[in-house]
mmCIF file of the C-alpha atoms, coordinates in Angstrom:
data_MODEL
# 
_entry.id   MODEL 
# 
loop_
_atom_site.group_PDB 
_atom_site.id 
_atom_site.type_symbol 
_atom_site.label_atom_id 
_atom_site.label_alt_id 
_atom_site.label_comp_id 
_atom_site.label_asym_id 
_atom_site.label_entity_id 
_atom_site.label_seq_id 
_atom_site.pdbx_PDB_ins_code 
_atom_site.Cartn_x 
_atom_site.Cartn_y 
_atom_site.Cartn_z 
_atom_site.occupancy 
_atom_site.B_iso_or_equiv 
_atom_site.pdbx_formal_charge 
_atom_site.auth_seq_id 
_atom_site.auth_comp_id 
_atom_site.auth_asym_id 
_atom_site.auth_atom_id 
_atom_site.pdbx_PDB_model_num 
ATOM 1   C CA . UNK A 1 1   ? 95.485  110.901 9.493  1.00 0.00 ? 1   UNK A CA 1 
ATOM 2   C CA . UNK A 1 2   ? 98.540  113.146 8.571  1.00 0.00 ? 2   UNK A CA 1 
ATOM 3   C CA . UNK A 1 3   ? 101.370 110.541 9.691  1.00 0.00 ? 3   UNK A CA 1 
ATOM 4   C CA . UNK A 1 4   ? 101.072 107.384 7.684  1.00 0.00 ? 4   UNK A CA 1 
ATOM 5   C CA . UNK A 1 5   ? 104.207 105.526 8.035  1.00 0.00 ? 5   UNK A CA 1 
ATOM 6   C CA . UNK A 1 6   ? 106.752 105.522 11.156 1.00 0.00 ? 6   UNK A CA 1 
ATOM 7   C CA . UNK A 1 7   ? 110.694 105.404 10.480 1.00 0.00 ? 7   UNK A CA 1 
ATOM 8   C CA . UNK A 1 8   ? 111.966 104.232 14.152 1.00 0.00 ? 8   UNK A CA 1 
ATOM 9   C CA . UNK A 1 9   ? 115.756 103.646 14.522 1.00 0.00 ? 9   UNK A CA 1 
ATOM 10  C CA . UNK A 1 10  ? 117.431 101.143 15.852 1.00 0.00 ? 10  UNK A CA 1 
ATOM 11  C CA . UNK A 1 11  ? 120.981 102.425 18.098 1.00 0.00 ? 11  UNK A CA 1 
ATOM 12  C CA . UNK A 1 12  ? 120.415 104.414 20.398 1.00 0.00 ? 12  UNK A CA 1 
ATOM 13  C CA . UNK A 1 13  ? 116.753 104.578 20.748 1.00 0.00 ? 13  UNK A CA 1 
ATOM 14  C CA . UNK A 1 14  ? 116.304 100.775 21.123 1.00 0.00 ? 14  UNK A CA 1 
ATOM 15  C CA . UNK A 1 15  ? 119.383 99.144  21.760 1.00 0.00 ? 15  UNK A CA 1 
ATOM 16  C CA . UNK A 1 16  ? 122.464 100.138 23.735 1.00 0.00 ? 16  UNK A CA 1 
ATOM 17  C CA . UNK A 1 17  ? 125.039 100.947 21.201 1.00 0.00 ? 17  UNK A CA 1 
ATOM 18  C CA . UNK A 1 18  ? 127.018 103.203 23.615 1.00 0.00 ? 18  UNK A CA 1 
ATOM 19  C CA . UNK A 1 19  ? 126.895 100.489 26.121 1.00 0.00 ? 19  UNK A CA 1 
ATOM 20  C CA . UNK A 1 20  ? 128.081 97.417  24.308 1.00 0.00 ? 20  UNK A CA 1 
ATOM 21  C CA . UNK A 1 21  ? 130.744 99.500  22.273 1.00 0.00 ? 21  UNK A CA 1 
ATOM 22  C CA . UNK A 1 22  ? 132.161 101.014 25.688 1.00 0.00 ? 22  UNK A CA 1 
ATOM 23  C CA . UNK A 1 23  ? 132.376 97.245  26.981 1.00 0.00 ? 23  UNK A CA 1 
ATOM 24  C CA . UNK A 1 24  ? 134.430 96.274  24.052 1.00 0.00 ? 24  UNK A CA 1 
ATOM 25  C CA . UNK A 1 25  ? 136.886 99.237  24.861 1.00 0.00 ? 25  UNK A CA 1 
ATOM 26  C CA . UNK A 1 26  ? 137.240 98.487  28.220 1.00 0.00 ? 26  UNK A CA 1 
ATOM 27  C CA . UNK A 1 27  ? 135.317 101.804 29.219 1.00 0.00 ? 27  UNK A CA 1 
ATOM 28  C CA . UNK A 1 28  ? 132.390 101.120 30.766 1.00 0.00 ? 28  UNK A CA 1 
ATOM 29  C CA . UNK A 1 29  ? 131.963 103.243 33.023 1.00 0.00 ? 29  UNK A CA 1 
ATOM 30  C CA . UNK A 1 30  ? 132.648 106.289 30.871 1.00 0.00 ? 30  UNK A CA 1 
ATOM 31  C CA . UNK A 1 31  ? 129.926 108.956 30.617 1.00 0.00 ? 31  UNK A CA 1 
ATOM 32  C CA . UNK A 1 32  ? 129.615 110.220 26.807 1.00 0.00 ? 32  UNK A CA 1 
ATOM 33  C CA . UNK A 1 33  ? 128.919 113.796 25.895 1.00 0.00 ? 33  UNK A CA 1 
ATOM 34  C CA . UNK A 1 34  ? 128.273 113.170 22.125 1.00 0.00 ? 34  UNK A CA 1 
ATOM 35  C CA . UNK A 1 35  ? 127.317 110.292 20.165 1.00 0.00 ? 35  UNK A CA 1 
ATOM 36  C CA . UNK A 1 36  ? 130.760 110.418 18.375 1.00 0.00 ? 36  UNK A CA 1 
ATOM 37  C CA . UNK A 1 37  ? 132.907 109.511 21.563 1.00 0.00 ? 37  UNK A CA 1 
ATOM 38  C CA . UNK A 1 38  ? 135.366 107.711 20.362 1.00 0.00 ? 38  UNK A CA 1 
ATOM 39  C CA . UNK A 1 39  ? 136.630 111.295 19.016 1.00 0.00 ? 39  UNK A CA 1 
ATOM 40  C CA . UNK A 1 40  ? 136.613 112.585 23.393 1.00 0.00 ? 40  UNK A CA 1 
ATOM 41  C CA . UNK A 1 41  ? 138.543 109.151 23.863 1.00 0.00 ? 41  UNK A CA 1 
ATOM 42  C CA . UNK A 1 42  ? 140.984 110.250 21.049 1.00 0.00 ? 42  UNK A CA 1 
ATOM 43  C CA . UNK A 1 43  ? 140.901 106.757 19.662 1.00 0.00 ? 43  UNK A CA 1 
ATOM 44  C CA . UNK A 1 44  ? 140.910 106.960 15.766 1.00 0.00 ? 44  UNK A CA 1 
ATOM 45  C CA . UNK A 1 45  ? 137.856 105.782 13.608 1.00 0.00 ? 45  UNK A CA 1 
ATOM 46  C CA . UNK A 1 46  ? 139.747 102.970 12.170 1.00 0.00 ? 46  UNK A CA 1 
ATOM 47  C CA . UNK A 1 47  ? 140.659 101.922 15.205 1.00 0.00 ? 47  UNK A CA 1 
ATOM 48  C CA . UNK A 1 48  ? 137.309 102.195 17.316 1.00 0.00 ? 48  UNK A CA 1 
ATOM 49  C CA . UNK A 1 49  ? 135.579 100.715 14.383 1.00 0.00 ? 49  UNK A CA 1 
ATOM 50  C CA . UNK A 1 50  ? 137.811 97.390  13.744 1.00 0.00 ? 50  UNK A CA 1 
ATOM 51  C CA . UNK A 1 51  ? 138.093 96.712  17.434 1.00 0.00 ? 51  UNK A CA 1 
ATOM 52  C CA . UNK A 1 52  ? 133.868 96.746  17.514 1.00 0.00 ? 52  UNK A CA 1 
ATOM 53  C CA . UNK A 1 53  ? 134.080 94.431  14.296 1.00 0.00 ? 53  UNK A CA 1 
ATOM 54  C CA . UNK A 1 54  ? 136.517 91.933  15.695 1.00 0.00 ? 54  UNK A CA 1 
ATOM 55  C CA . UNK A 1 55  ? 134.108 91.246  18.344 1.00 0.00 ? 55  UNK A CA 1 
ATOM 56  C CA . UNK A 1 56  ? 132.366 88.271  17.581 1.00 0.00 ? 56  UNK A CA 1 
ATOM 57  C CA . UNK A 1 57  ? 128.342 88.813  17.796 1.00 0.00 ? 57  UNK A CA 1 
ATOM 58  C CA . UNK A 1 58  ? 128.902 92.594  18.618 1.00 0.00 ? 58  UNK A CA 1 
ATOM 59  C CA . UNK A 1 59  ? 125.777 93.617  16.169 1.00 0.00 ? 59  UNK A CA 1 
ATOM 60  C CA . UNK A 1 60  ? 123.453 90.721  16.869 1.00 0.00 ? 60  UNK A CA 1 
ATOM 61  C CA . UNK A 1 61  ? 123.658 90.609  20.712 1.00 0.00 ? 61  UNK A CA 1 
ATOM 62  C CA . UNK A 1 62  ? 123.368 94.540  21.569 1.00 0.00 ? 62  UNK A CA 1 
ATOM 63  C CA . UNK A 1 63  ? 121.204 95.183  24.843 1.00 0.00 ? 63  UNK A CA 1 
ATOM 64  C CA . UNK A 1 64  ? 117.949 96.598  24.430 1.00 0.00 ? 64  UNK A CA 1 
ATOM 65  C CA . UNK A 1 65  ? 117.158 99.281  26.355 1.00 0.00 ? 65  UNK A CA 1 
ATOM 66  C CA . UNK A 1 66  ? 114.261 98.539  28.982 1.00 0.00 ? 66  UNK A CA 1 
ATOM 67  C CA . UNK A 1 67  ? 111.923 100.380 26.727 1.00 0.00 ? 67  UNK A CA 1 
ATOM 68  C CA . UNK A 1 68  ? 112.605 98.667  23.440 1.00 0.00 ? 68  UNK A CA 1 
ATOM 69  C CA . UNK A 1 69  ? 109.304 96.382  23.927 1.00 0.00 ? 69  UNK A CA 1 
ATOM 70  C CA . UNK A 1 70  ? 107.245 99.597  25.689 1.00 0.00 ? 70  UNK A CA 1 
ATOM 71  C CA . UNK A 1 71  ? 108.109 101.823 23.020 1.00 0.00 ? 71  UNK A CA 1 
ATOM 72  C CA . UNK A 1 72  ? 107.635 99.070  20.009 1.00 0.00 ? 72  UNK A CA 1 
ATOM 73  C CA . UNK A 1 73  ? 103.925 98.068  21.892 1.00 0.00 ? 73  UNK A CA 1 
ATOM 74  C CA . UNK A 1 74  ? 102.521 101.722 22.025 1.00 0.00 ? 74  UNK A CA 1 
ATOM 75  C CA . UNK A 1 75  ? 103.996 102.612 18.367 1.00 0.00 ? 75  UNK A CA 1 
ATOM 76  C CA . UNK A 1 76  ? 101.953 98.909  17.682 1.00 0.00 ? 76  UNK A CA 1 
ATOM 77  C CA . UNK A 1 77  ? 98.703  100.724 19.431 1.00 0.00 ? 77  UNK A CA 1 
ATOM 78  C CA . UNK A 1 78  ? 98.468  103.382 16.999 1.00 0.00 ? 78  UNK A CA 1 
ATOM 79  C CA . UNK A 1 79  ? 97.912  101.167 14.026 1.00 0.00 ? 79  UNK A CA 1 
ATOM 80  C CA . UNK A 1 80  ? 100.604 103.160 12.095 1.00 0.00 ? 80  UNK A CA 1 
ATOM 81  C CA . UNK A 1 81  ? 102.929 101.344 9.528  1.00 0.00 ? 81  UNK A CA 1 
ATOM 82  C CA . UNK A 1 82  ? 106.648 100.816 11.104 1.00 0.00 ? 82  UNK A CA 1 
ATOM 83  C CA . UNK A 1 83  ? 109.724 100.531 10.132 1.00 0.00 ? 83  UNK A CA 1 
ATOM 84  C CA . UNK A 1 84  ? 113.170 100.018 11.940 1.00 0.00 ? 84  UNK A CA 1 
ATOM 85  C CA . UNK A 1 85  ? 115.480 102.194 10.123 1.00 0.00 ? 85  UNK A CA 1 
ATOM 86  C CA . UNK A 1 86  ? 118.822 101.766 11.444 1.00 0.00 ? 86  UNK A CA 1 
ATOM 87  C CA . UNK A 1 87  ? 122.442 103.255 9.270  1.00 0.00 ? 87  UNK A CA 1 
ATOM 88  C CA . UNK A 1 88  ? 125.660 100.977 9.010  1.00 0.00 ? 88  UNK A CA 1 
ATOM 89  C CA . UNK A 1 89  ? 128.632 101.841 10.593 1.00 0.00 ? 89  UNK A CA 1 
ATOM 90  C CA . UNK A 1 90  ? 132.305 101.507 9.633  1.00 0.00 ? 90  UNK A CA 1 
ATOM 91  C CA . UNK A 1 91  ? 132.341 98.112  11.039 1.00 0.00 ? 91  UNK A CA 1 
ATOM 92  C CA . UNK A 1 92  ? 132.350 95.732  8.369  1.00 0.00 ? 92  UNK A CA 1 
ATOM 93  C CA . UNK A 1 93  ? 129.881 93.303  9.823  1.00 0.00 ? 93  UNK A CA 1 
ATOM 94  C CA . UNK A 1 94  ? 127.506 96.298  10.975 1.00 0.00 ? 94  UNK A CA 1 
ATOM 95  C CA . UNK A 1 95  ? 124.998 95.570  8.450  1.00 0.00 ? 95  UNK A CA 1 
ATOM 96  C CA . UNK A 1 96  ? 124.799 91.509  8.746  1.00 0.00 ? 96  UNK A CA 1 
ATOM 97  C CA . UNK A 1 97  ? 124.611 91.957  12.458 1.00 0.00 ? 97  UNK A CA 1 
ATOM 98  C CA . UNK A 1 98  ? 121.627 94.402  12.205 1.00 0.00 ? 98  UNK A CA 1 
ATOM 99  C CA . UNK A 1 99  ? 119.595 92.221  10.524 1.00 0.00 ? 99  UNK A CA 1 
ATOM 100 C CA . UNK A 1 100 ? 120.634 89.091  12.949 1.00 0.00 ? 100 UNK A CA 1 
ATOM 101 C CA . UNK A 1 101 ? 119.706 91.534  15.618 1.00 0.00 ? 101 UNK A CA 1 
ATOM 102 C CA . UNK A 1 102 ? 116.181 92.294  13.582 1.00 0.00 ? 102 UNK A CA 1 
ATOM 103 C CA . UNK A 1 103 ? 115.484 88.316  13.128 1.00 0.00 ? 103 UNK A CA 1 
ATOM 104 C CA . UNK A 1 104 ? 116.454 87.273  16.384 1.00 0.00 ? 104 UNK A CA 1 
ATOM 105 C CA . UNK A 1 105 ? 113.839 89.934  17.984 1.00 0.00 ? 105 UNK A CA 1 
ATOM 106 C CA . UNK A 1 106 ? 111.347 89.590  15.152 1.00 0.00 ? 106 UNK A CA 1 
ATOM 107 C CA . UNK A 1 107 ? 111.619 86.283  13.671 1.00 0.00 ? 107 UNK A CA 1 
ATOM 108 C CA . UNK A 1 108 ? 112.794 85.329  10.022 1.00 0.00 ? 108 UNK A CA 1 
ATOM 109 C CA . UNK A 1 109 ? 109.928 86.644  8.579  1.00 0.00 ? 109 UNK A CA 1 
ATOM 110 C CA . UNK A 1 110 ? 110.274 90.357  9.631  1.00 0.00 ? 110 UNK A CA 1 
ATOM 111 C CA . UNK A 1 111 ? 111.201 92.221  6.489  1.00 0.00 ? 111 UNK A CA 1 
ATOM 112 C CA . UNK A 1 112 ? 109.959 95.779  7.680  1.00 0.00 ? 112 UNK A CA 1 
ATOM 113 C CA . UNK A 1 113 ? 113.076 97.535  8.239  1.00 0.00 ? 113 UNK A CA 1 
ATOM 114 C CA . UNK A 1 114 ? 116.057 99.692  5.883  1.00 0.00 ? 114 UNK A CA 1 
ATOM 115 C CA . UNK A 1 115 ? 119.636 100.079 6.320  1.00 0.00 ? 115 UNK A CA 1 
ATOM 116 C CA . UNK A 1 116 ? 121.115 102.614 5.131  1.00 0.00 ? 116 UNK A CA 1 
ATOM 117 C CA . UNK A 1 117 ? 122.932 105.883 6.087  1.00 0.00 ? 117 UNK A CA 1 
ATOM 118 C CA . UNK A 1 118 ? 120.309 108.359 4.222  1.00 0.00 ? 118 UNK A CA 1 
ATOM 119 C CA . UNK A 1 119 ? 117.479 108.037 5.903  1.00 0.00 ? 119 UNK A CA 1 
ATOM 120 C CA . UNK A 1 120 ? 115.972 111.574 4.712  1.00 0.00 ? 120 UNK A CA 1 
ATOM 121 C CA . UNK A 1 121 ? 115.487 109.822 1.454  1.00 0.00 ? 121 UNK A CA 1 
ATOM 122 C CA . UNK A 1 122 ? 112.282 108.745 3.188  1.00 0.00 ? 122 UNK A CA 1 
ATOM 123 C CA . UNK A 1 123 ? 111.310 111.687 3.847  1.00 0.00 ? 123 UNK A CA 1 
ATOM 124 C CA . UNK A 1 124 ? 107.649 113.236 2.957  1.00 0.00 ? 124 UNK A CA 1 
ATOM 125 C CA . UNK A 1 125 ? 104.833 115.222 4.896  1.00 0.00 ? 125 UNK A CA 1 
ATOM 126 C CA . UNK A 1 126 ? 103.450 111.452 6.161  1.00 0.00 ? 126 UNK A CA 1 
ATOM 127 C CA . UNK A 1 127 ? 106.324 110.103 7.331  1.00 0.00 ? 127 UNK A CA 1 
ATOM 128 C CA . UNK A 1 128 ? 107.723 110.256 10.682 1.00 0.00 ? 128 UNK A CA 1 
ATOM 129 C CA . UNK A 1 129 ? 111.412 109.415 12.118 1.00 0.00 ? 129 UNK A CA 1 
ATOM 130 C CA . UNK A 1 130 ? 111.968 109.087 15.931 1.00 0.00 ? 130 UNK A CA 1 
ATOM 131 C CA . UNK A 1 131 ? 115.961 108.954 15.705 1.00 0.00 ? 131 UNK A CA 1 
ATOM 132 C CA . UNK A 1 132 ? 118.094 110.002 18.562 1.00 0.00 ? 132 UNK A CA 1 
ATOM 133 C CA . UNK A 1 133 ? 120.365 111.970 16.138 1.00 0.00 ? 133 UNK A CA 1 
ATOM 134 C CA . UNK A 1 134 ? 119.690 115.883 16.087 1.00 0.00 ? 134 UNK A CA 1 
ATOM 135 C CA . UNK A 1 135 ? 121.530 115.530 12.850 1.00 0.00 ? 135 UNK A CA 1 
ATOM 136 C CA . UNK A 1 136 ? 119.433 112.617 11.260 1.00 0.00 ? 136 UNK A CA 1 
ATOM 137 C CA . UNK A 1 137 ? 115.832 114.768 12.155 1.00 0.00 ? 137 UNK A CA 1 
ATOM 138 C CA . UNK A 1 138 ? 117.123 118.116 10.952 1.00 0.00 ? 138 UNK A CA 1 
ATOM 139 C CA . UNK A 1 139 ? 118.255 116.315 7.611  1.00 0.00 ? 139 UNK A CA 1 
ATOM 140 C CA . UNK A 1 140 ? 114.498 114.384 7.898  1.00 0.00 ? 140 UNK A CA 1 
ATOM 141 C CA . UNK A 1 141 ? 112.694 117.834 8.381  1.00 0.00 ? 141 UNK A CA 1 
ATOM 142 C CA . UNK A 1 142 ? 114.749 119.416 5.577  1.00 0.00 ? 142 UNK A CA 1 
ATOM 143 C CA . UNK A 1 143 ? 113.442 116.870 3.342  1.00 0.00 ? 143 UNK A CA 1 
ATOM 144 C CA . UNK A 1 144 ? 109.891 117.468 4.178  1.00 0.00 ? 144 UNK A CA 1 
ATOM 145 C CA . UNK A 1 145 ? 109.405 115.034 6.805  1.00 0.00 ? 145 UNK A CA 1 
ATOM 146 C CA . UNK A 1 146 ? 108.544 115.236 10.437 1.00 0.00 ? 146 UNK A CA 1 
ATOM 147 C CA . UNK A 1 147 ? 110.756 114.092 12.860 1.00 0.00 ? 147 UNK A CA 1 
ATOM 148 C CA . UNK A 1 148 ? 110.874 113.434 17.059 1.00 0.00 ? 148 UNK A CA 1 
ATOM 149 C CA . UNK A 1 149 ? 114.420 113.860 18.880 1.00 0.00 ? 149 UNK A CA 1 
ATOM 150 C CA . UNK A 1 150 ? 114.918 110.772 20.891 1.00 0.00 ? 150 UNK A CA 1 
ATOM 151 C CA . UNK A 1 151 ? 116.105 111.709 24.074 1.00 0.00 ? 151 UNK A CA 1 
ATOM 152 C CA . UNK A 1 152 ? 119.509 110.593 24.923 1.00 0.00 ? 152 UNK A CA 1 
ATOM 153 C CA . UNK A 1 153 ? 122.129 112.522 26.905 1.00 0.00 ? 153 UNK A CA 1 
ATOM 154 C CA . UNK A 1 154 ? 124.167 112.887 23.536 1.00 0.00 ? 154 UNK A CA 1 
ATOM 155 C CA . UNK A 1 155 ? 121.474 115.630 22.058 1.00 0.00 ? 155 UNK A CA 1 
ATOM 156 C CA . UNK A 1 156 ? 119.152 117.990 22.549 1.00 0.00 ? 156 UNK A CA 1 
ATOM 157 C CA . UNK A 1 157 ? 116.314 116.593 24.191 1.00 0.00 ? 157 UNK A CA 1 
ATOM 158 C CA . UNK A 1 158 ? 119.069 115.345 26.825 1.00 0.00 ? 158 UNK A CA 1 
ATOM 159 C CA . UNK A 1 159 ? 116.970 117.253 29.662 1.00 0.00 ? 159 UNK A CA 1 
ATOM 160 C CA . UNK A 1 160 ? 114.372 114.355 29.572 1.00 0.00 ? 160 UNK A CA 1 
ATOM 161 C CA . UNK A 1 161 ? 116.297 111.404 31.245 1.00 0.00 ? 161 UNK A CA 1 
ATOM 162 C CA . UNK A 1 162 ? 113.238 109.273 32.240 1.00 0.00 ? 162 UNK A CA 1 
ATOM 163 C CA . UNK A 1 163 ? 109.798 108.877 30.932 1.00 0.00 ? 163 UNK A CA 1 
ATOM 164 C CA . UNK A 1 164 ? 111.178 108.827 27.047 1.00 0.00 ? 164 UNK A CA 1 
ATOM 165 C CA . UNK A 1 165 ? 108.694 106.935 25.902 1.00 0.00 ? 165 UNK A CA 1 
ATOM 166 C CA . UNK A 1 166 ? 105.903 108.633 27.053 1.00 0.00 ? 166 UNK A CA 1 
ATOM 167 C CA . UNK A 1 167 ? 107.507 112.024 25.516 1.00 0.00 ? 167 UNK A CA 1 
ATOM 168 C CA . UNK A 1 168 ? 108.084 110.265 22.383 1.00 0.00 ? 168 UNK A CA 1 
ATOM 169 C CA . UNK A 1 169 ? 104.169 108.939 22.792 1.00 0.00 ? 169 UNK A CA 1 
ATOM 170 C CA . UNK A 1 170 ? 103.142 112.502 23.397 1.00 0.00 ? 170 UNK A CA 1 
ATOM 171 C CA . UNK A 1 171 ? 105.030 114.151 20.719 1.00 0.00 ? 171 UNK A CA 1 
ATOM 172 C CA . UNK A 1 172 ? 104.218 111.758 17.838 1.00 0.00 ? 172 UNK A CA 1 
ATOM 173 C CA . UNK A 1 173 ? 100.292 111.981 18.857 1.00 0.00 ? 173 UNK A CA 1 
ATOM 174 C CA . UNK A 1 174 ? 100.806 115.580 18.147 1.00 0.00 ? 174 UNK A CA 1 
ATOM 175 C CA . UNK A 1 175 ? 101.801 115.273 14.849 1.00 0.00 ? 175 UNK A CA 1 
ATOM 176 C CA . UNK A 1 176 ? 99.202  112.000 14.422 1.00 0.00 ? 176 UNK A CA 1 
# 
């Protein structure tokens, strides 16, 4: 088996960053063009960011996209190592509230997961990141690593705007 270990991230690919963060800017029925919308909004960072972190429970209680559990039970299927790999954000409680999000879906116990913002550290010929950041899997790649672009409307795999999981499926048994 060439793939070993599976680096799966965490906003955008199984909860609804875009969504909650929209809500707590009043914007919810905005349609992003790029993960970094706050910049189209011409709100500042510091200001987008502190707003997100004086919401109570913002981290812990993002949605979950109606494939989080399809996506996490096929990955399950293939008997391949996981880990949620998800990268802090200017918010101050970002990194707290990830975990709380981690423990309430996983229990207390589930320890199989990194934070961090350099996620191509991981990176070797066995390893695998599904991430919906272009960026994040050319960085991977560059590293040595193998990498599947989530499909979002934000990058380039926005074409595919149902059946994600199955593509994801499909592309990772590729490289499996």
């Amino acid at each position: 088996m060439s793939v070993t270990q599976i680096l799966l991230d965490v906003d955008g690919v199984l909860t609804n960053f875009v969504k909650a963060a929209l809500k707590v800017h009043k914007m919810e029925d905005y349609k992003i063009k790029s993960w970094d919308f706050f910049k189209e909004l011409e709100i500042k960072a510091e200001d987008f960011w502190n707003k997100i972190d004086n919401k109570e429970k913002f981290w812990e209680t993002l949605p979950e996209y109606e494939w989080c559990d399809d996506l996490i039970g096929k990955i399950q299927e293939l008997r391949i190592p996981y880990i949620l790999s998800t990268s802090p954000s200017l918010a101050s409680n970002s990194c707290y509230g990830k975990r709380q999000w981690m423990i309430n879906k996983f229990g207390i116990k589930f320890t199989s997961f990194m934070i961090g913002g350099q996620k191509h550290l991981m990176a070797n010929k066995h390893t695998v990141l599904i991430d919906d950041s272009d960026k994040n899997i050319d960085n991977f790649r560059a590293h040595g690593g193998k990498g599947i672009v989530f499909p979002q409307p934000w990058n380039s795999m926005s074409v595919i705007s149902h059946d994600r999981v199955d593509y994801v499926m499909f592309k990772l048994k590729e490289l499996i």
